[in-house]
N, C-alpha and C positions, 0 to 999 in steps of 0.2 A: 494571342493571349487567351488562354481558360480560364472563363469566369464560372458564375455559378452552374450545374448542371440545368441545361434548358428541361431535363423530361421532367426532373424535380421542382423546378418552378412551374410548369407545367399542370404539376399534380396539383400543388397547392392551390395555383389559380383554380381547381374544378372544386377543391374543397371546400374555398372562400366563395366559391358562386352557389354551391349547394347552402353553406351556411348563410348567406344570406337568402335564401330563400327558406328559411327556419328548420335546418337541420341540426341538432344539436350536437351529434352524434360527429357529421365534419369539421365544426368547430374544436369538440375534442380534441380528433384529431392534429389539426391545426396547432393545437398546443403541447400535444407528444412531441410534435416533429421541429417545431421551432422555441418549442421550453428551453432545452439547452443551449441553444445558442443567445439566446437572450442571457439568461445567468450567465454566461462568459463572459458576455459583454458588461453586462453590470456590475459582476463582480473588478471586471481591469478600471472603468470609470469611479467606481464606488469606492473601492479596495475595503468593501465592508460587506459581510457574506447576508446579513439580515436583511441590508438594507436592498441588497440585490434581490432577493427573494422578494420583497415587498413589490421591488417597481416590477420585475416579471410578473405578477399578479394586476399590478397594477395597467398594466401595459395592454396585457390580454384584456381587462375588463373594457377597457378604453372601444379595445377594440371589437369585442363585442358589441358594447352600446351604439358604436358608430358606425356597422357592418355595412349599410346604407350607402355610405360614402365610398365606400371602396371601389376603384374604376379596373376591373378587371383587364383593360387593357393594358396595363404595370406589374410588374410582379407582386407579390400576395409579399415578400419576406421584403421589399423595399418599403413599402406602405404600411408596413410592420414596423421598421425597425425607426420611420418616421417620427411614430408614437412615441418608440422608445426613447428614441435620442431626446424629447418635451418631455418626457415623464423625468430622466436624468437631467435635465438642468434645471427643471420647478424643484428638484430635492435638493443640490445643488444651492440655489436661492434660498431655500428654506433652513439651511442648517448648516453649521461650518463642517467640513468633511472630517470626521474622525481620524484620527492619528493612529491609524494600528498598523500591523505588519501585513503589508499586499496581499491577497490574494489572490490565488494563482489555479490554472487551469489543473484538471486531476494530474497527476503522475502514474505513470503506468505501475503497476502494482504487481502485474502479472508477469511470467516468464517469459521471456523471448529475446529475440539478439540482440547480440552487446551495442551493434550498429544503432537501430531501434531504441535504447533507453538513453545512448550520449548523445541521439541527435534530438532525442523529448525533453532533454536538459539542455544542451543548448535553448532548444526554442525556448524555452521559460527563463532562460537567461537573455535573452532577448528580448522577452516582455516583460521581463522584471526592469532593465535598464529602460524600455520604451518608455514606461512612466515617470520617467524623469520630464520625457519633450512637455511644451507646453499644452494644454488637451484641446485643442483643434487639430495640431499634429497628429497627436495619439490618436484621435477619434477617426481625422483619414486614415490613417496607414491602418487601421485595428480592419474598420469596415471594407478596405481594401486586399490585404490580404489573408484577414481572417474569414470574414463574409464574401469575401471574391466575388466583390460589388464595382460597378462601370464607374468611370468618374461623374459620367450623369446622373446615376442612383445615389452615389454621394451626396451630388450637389442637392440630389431632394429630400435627402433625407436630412442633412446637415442646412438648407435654406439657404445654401452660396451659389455664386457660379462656376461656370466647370474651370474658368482661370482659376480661382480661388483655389477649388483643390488642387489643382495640378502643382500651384505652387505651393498647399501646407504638403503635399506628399513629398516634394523636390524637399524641401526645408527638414520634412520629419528623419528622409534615410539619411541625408549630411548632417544632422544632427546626432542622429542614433548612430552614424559609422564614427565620428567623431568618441562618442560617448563608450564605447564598445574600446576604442582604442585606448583611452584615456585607461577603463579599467582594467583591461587587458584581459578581456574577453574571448577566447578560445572559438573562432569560427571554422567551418569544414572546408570553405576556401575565401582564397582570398577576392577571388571573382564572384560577388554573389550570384546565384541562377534566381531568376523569378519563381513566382510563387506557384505549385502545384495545386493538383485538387484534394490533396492530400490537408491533414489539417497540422501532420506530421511535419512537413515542408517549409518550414518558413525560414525561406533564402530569397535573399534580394537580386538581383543582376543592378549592383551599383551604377557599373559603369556605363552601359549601354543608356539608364533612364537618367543619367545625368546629361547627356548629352541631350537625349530628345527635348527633355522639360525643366533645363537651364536658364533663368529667366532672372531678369536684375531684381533686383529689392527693390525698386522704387516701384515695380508696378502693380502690386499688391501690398497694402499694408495689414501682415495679417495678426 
């Protein structure tokens, strides 16, 4: 399975140790590199584009002020998105989530093959219908094959155990293959493939992870 790239967490870990050590200039950086991936994330949780921008802000200052804490023996973007995940549920507690219409990752805008633009539509037809699961669901399968994060990294960033996730992931794709059926959703096959390093990519290999991490309902109540 291809998770994160290691030389790119890598990098980060040497940015977050210079920035802790009061470089400001790595911290910047740190926030080029992982800016956009936080506003995606806020943006599918939030489905509100301001409010996303606020906790990106928010997130990063957090993480500034606490740079101290950070155990460079973890990745830089798990211990990131830690923050993230408490900055979205104190907003969350704070305010009933607005009622507007989702939003959704850019669409490609530029020329290129027809292949290329129906499988970026698909995907966003895939996480347009994901927001329906209940959002511990959503939150694993986003951080999983969005962030092509471990189930360990989940579990530290979400504060469950790694059963937990295994079984909201299990629970998220038979729910979301259900959900896709119902609307009659146009997939590329009917076997899904697991997730690439692509961000293009998001195909499931249904059948194979049902089988691994099939697990009754009583033993998690999630």
């Amino acid at each position: 399975m291809a998770f994160r790239n290691a030389q790119d967490e890598k990098g980060l870990t040497a940015l977050a140790h210079r920035a802790q050590q009061g470089c400001r200039v790595s911290f910047a950086r740190l926030v080029d590199r992982l800016g956009g991936r936080l506003l995606r994330f806020f943006e599918m949780k939030t489905r509100h584009r301001a409010d996303a921008e606020d906790l990106v802000q928010e997130t990063f200052l957090k993480a500034y002020q606490h740079l101290d804490r950070y155990d460079a023996a973890r990745p830089f973007s798990t211990w990131l998105f830690a923050i993230a995940f408490r900055e979205a549920v104190d907003l969350h507690r704070q305010k009933v989530r607005r009622r507007e219409t989702p939003v959704t990752t850019q669409q490609a805008t530029t020329a290129g093959p027809l292949e290329k633009i129906i499988q970026r539509e698909e995907q966003l037809n895939l996480w347009r219908t994901a927001q329906n699961l209940p959002e511990k669901q959503h939150d694993a399968l986003w951080l999983f094959y969005m962030e092509q994060m471990s189930v360990r990294d989940i579990a530290e960033v979400m504060k469950i155990n790694h059963l937990h996730v295994r079984v909201l992931l299990y629970r998220a794709r038979t729910n979301l293959a259900q959900q896709l059926k119902a609307a009659s959703v146009t997939v590329n096959s009917a076997k899904l493939r697991r997730r690439t390093n692509s961000d293009d990519a998001f195909l499931f290999e249904m059948e194979s992870c049902s089988r691994r991490e099939k697990l009754s309902s009583h033993e998690v109540n999630v």
